[in-house]
N, C-alpha and C positions, 0 to 999 in steps of 0.2 A: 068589375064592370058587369054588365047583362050575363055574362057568358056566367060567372062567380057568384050571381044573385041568383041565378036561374039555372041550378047545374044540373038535374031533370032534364029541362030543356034543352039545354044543350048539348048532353050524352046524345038526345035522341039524332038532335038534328046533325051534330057535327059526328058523329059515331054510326051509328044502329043504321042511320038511311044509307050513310057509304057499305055498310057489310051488307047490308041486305042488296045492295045493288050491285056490290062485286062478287056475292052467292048467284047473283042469276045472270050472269055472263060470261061467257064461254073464254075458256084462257089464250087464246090466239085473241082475244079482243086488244087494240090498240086503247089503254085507258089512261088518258088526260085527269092529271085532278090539282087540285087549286088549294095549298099547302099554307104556313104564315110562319114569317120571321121569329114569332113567337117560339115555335121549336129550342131556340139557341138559349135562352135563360136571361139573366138579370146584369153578365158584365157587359161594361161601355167599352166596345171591342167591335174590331172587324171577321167576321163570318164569311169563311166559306161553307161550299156543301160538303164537305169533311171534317168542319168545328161540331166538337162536342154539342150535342143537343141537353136540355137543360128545360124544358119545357115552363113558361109560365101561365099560371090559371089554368082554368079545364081547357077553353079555348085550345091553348097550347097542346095542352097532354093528347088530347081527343085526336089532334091533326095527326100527330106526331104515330099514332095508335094505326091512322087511318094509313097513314106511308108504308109503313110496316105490311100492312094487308097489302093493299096492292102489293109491292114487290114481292111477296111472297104469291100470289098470283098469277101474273101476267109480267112474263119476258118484254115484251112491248107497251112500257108505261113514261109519263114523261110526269115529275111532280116538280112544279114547284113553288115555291117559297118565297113567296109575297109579300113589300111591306102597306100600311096603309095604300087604299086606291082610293082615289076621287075623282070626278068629273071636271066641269068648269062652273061650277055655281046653280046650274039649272035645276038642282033639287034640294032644297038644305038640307036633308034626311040620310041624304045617301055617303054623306062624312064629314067631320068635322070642317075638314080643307072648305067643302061645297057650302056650309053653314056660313061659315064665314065671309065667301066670295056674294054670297044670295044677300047677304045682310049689306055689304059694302054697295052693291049694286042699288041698294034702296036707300044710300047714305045715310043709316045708321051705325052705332059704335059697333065693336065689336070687341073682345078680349083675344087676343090669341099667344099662344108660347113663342118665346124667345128662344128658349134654353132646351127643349127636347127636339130631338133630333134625329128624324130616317129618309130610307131610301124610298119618296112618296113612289107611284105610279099611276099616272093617267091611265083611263078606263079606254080612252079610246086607241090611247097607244096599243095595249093590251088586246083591243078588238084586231087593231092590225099585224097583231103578230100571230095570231093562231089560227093563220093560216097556213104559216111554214112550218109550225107543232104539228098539222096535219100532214104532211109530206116528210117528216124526218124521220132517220131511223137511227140517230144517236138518243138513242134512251138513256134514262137514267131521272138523278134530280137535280134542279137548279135554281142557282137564286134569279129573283127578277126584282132587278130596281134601280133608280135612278141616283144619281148623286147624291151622298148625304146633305141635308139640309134643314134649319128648323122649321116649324109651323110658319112662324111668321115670313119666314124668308121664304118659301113655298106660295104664300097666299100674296103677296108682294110679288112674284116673278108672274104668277097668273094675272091679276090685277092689271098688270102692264102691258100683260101680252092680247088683254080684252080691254085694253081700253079705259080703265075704270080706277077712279078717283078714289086714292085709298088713306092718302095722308092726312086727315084731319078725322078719320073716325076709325082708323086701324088702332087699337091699344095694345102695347105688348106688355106681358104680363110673362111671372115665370110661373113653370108649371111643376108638380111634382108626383110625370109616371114615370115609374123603374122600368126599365131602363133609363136613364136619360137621353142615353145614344146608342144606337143600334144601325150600325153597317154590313151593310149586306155586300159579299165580293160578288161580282157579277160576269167576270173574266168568262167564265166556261162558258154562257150562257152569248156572250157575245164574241165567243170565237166559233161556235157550232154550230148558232142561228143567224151569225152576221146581221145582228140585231142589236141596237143597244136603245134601254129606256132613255127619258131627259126629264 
């Protein structure tokens, strides 16, 4: 993908801007950082934050690098390990999920996977949980994510939940990224935060 075409690019962005910005803060600093399911590699398996990491693309490697840093920094860090996020439609740019939802809402077709399958997370769920990431002091890293499910089945349960007319221009189509399926265990994350994604 972008990350794999543009690996330059993304050394800088996904690497060099986090060292540079956990070189200039102080180690009592409380550092939050926003990690990806990518770390875990290529089986169709379930993941906790104790499964072998296994990085795919740079994407992967680069996170995976940048976790490493912090915890060797900062006692007081919380990462975690995200899988795709998306909105509800309002921007098609901002994920495939949203591309999809933006195009149904204008009733045209749309192609989406059948067959790949993760733990999505709403953007705004996300806004309302880091809030308790700021008040906790169970550090460490954690997965965040919602019940496995595929593209289509994700874009389908939003579709419904906004109201919006999806069965005559939803096309499901199979798709083929490696992983196929990618589950995230989300157990810690919603025993310590009494938090759980949907």
């Amino acid at each position: 993908m972008l990350n794999d075409k543009y690996p330059d690019k993304s050394k800088e962005i996904n690497l060099k801007i986090t060292k540079n910005l956990v070189k200039s803060l102080n180690d009592k600093t409380h550092f939050i950082f926003f990690s990806t399911d990518k770390v875990y590699g290529k089986k169709n398996t379930a993941y906790s934050e104790r499964s072998k990491t296994l990085p795919m693309g740079f994407y992967g490697k680069y996170k995976l690098i940048c976790e490493s840093i912090i915890r060797k920094k900062f006692k007081k860090h919380h990462i975690f390990r995200v899988s795709l996020v998306h909105s509800n439609g309002l921007n098609p740019n901002f994920s495939i999920i949203d591309k999809a939802i933006f195009t149904l809402k204008r009733k045209s077709k749309i192609e989406i996977f059948y067959n790949i399958r993760r733990c999505f997370v709403n953007v705004e769920h996300l806004a309302n949980f880091i809030p308790k990431v700021l008040i906790n002091v169970k550090y460490g890293t954690y997965n965040i994510g919602s019940n496995l499910c595929s593209y289509s089945e994700r874009v389908k349960k939003l579709c419904k939940m906004n109201k919006i007319n999806y069965k005559k221009n939803l096309i499901e189509t199979k798709g083929y990224i490696k992983p196929i399926s990618i589950k995230l265990k989300s157990n810690k994350l919603s025993k310590n935060f009494k938090f759980k994604f949907f």
